[in-house]
C-alpha positions, 0 to 999 in steps of 0.5 A: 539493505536488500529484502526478500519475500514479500519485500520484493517488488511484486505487485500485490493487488489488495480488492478493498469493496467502498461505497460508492453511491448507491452500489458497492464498487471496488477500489484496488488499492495497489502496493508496492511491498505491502501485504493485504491490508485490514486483515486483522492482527494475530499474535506473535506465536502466530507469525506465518512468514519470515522474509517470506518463509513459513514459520514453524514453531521451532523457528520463532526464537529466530523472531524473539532473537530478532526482536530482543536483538533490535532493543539491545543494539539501537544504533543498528540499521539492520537490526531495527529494519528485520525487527519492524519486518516481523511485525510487518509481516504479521500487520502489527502496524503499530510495533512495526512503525516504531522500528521503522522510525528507528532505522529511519532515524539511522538511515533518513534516505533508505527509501524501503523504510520510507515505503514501509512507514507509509504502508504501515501507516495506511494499514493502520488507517492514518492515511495523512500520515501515510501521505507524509511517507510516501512523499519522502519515498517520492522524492528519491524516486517520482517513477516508482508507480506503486508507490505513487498510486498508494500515495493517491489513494490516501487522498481518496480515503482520507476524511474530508476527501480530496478527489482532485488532488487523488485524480492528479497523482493518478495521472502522475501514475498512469503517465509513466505506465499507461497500462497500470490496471491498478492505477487506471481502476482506482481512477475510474472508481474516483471519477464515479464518486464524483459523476464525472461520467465523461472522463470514467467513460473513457478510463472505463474504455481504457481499463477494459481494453487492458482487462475486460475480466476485471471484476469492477468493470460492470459495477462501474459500468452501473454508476453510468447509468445513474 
């Protein structure tokens, strides 16, 4: 099934502040076909977007239409898959997921809603169970890096953290795109939290030789002298 919109493959950048320390750093948590995460939920007469186009009052019943027409045909893949989008697009995670999980269970290998349940699922914090997704997605596609450094990212903010196994996806990542500013920018912010200063010396170098105005640099640079 094709997407549009926001569900295209664009690169959307998410500048999500942690703790690390004793200053407050950055931590860009890259995704493929997510929107910005954490930005809190609005109700369903707020919808903004659908596949990507402003939603006027007089186009919610396509919404309702969409939604009444996923509970009517549950053995429809389609039908499932715009229904979970709507609630997608509006982060109501939690509504989304269980349509997903329904075209999932029409179409096992549809590799976007494997992404889409891994990316509601880390909206909603449940950052294991992100992981689950993401692994499926990777397995019918290792070289997607989005998906891949999103998939590392869970192993940073999950609780307890595992920061070598977050480091190893992201090598994973960079060795297909050396130059992926997201990926090389949450692998700096791992290897401060945990004061390997030798090899965020050299990820810092390599992350301001692709952007020397990106906004973490100086605070990364901060946890150095530490």
């Amino acid at each position: 099934m094709k997407v549009s919109g926001e569900n295209k493959k664009v690169f959307v950048f998410t500048l999500i502040g942690i703790l690390l320390g004793f200053f407050t750093g950055f931590f860009l948590a890259n995704s493929l076909n997510r929107s910005a995460v954490n930005k809190g939920s609005v109700g369903l007469q707020n919808i903004p977007t659908v596949n990507g186009q402003t939603v006027s009052t007089g186009a919610l019943p396509v919404v309702v239409d969409a939604i009444e027409r996923a509970k009517n045909e549950p053995d429809n893949f389609d039908a499932q898959f715009t229904a979970a989008s709507m609630y997608y697009q509006i982060d109501r995670f939690e509504e989304a997921i269980r349509y997903y999980e329904a075209a999932h269970r029409l179409k096992p290998d549809d590799y976007q809603t494997l992404v889409r349940l891994g990316n509601s699922n880390y909206g909603l914090k449940k950052y294991e169970e992100a992981a689950k997704w993401y692994e499926k997605a990777l397995q019918i596609n290792p070289d997607d890096v989005d998906v891949r450094t999103d998939y590392a990212t869970t192993f940073f903010l999950r609780e307890p953290r595992d920061l070598d196994r977050a480091i190893q996806e992201y090598k994973l990542a960079l060795e297909k795109r050396p130059d992926h500013e997201p990926t090389l920018q949450n692998l700096c912010v791992v290897y401060s939290e945990k004061g390997d200063k030798q090899n965020l010396r050299q990820a810092l170098a390599q992350l301001e030789k692709i952007n020397p105005r990106n906004p973490a640099i100086e605070k990364l640079k901060e946890s150095l002298l530490r």
